[in-house]
C-alpha positions in Angstrom: -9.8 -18.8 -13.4 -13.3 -17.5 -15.2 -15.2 -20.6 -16.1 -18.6 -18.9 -16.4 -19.7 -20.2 -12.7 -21.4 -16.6 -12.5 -23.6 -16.9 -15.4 -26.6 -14.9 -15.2 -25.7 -13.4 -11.8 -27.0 -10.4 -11.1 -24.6 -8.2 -9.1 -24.6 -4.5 -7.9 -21.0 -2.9 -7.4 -21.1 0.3 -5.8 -17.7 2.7 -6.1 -17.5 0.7 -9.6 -16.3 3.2 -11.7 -12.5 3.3 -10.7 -9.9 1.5 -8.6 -10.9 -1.7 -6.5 -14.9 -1.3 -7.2 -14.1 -1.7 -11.3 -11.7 -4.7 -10.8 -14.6 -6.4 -9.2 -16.9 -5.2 -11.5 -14.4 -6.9 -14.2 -13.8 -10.2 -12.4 -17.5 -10.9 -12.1 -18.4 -10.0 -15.5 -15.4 -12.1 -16.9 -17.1 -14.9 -15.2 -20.1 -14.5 -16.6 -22.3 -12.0 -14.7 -24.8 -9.5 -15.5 -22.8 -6.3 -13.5 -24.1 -2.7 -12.9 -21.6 -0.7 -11.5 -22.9 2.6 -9.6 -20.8 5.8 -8.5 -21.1 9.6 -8.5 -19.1 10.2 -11.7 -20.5 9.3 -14.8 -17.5 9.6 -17.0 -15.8 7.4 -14.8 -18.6 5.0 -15.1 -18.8 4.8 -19.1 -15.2 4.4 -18.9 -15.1 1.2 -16.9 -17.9 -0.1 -19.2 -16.2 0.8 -22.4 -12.8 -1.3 -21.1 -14.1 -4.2 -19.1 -14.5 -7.6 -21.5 -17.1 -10.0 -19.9 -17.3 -13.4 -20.9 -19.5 -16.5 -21.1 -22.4 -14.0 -21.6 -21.8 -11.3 -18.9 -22.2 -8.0 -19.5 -21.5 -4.5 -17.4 -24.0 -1.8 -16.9 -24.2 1.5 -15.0 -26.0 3.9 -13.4 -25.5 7.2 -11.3 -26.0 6.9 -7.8 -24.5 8.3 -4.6 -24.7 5.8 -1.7 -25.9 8.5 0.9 -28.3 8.9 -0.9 -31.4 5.9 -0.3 -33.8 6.9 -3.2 -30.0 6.6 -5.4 -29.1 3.0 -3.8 -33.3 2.3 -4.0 -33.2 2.7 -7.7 -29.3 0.8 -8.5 -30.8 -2.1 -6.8 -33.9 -1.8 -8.8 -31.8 -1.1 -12.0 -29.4 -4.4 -11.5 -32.6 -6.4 -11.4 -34.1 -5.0 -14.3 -30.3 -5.6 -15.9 -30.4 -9.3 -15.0 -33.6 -10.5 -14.1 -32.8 -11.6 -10.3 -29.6 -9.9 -7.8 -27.5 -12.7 -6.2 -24.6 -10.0 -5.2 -23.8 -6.7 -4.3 -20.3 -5.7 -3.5 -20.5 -2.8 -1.3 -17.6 -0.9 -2.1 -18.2 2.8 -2.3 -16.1 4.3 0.4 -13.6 6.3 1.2 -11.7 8.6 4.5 -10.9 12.3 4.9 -9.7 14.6 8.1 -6.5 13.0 8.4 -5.2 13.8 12.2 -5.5 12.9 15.9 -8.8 13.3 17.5 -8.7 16.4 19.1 -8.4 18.1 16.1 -11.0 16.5 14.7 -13.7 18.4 12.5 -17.6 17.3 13.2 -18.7 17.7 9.5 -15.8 15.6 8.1 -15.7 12.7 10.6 -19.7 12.4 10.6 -19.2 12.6 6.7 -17.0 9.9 6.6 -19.5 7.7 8.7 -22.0 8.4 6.4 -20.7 7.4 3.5 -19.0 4.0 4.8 -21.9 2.9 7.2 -25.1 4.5 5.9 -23.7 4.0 2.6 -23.4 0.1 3.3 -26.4 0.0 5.6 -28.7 1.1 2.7 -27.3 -0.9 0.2 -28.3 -4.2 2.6 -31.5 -2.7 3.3 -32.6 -2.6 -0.2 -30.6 -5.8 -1.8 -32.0 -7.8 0.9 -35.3 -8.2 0.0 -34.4 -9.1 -3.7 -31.8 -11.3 -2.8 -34.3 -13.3 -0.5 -37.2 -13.0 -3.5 -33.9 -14.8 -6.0 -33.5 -17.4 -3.6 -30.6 -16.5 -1.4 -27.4 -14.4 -2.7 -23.9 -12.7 -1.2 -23.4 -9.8 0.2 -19.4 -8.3 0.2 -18.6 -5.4 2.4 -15.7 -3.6 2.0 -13.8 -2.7 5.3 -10.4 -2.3 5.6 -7.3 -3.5 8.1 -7.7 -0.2 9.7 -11.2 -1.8 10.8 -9.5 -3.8 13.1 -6.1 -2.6 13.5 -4.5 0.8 15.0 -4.5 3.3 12.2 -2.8 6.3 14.1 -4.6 9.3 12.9 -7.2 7.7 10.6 -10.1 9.6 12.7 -13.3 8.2 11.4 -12.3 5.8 8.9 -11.0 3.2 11.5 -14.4 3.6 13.4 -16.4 3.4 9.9 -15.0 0.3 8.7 -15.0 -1.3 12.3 -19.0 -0.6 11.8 -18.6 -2.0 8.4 -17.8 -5.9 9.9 -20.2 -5.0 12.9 -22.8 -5.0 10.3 -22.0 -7.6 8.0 -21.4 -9.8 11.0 -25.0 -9.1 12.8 -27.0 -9.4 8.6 -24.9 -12.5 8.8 -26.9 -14.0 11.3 -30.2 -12.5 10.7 -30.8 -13.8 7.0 -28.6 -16.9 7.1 -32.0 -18.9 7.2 -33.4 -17.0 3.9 -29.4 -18.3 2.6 -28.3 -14.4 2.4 -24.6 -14.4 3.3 -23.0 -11.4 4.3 -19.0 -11.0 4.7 -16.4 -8.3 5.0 -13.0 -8.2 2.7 -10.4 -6.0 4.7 -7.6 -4.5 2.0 -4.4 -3.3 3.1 -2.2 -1.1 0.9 -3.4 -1.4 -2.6 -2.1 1.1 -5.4 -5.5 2.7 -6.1 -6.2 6.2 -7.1 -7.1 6.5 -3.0 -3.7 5.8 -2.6 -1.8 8.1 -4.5 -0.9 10.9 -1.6 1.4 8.5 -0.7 4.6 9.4 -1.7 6.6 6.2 -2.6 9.9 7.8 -1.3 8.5 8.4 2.1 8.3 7.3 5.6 4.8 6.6 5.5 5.3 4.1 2.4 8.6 2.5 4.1 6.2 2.0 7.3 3.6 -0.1 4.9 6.8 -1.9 3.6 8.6 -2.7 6.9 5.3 -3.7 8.4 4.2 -6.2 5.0 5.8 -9.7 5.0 4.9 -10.2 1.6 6.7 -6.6 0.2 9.9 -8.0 -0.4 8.5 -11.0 -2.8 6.5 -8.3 -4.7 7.7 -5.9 -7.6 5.5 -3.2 -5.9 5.5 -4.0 -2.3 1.9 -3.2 -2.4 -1.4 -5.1 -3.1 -3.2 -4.7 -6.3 -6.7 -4.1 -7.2 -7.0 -7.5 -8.9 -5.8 -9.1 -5.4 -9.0 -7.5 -3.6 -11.5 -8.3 -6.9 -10.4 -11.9 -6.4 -11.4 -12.7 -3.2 -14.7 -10.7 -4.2 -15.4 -12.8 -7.0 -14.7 -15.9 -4.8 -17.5 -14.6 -2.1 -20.2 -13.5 -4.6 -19.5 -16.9 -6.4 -21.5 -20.8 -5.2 -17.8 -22.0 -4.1 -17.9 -19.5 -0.7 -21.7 -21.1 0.1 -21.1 -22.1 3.6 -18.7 -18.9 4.2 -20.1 -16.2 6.2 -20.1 -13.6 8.8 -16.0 -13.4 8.8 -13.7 -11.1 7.5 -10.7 -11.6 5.5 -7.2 -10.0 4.7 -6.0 -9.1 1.4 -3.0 -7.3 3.3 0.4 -9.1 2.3 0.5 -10.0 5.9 0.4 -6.5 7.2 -2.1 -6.9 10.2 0.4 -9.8 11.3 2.5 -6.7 12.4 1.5 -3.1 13.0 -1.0 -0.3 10.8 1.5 2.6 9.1 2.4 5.5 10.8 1.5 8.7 9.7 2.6 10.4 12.1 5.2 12.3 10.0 2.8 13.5 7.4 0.2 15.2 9.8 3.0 16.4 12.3 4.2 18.7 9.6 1.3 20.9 9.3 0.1 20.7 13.2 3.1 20.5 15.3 4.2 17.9 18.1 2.0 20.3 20.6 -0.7 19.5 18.8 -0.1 16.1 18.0 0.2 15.3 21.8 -3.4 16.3 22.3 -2.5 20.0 23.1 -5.4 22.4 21.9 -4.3 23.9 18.4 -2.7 27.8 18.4 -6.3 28.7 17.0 -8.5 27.1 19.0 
């Protein structure tokens, strides 16, 4: 519960315009913290701003920026300090997948954008909080990964390899600036009902393979995580109770990774064919 633990905090939420990013953004500022949320989409952005309610003098902020890009994530930082006077967080959100399908059909310009925007994306964000984070006498650092980071996403191409680079990196910051008390951790969602999400069809295989494969689904209304699930752990690691927590990741899965990743196998099949599927070269190629 918000008791204003965050006052004054300065905190940088990239992706913070929609989904997962804004319930962060929301949870922080509830509890007090001085938020800018950054994204592509500006509408998107005043939207979240217009609807979150901080508290205990927290307020919400934004500003345009693209994670791939450094002179964007160079001047978010710069703008969250100027919001708040110091940056004691930044969760590292911004992210997302794309070129659904096994690796053979992989295309170059999708995977390596993919690993752009997760890795480079986080990468620059800890290049440039670092420094200020250091200069405000130590802060937290939340990357967002994903289960599919460390567990068999069939047909995920570069996401599972982007958010497997994801916990690489917060683990090796970890250990580079714990001395300047700098901690740097990973949060690994499973299915949460996000925009992200939506392809999903509820009446599918794919969904019944996230239920069947979630020990949790049958306690929950949904079966699924929500955004709020994901913001609270979030808030716990930008927050002084988490101070001697860092270089791990942590689940907000409903169990999931106790059992298997969800097969997509049927979605993807439809369009390529089991030849292709197998590894065969596609009809085109």
């Amino acid at each position: 519960m918000a008791d204003g633990a965050l006052r004054g905090y300065g905190v940088l939420v990239t992706g913070g315009g929609t989904g997962i990013g804004r319930a962060c953004a929301e949870a922080l500022a509830v509890d007090g913290a001085v938020v800018t949320i950054c994204g592509r989409t500006e509408s998107s952005l005043t939207d979240a701003v217009d609807a979150i309610r901080p508290g205990y003098g927290g307020s919400v902020h934004h500003v345009v920026a693209d994670v791939t890009s450094e002179d964007d994530v160079r001047a978010a930082v710069a703008a969250t300090v100027a919001n708040a006077g110091s940056l004691r967080g930044v969760v590292a959100n911004a992210g997302g997948g794309g070129g659904l399908g096994p690796y053979n059909v992989q295309d170059l310009g999708q995977f390596e954008a993919v690993l752009r925007l997760n890795v480079v994306g986080t990468m620059l964000c800890v290049k440039h909080s670092v420094p200020e984070m250091v200069a405000s006498g130590g802060g937290s650092f939340v990357g967002m990964s994903s289960i599919a980071g460390h567990q068999n996403h069939l047909h995920f191409g570069a996401y599972t390899v982007a958010k497997a680079g994801i916990e690489a990196m917060m683990r090796n910051a970890a250990d580079e600036f714990g001395r300047s008390n700098v901690r740097f951790n990973a949060i690994r969602p499973g299915f949460i009902a996000t925009e992200m999400m939506e392809f999903v069809s509820r009446d599918g295989e794919v969904f019944a393979s996230y239920l069947r494969n979630t020990p949790l689904a049958p306690a929950s209304d949904t079966g699924v995580g929500e955004p709020s699930d994901v913001a609270a752990l979030a808030r716990f690691l930008i927050g002084p109770e988490s101070r001697w927590i860092t270089g791990t990741a942590i689940n907000v899965d409903g169990g999931q990774a106790l059992r298997s990743g969800p097969d997509f196998s049927s979605f993807i099949a439809a369009s390529l064919g089991d030849d292709v599927m197998a590894g065969n070269r596609p009809a085109d190629d």
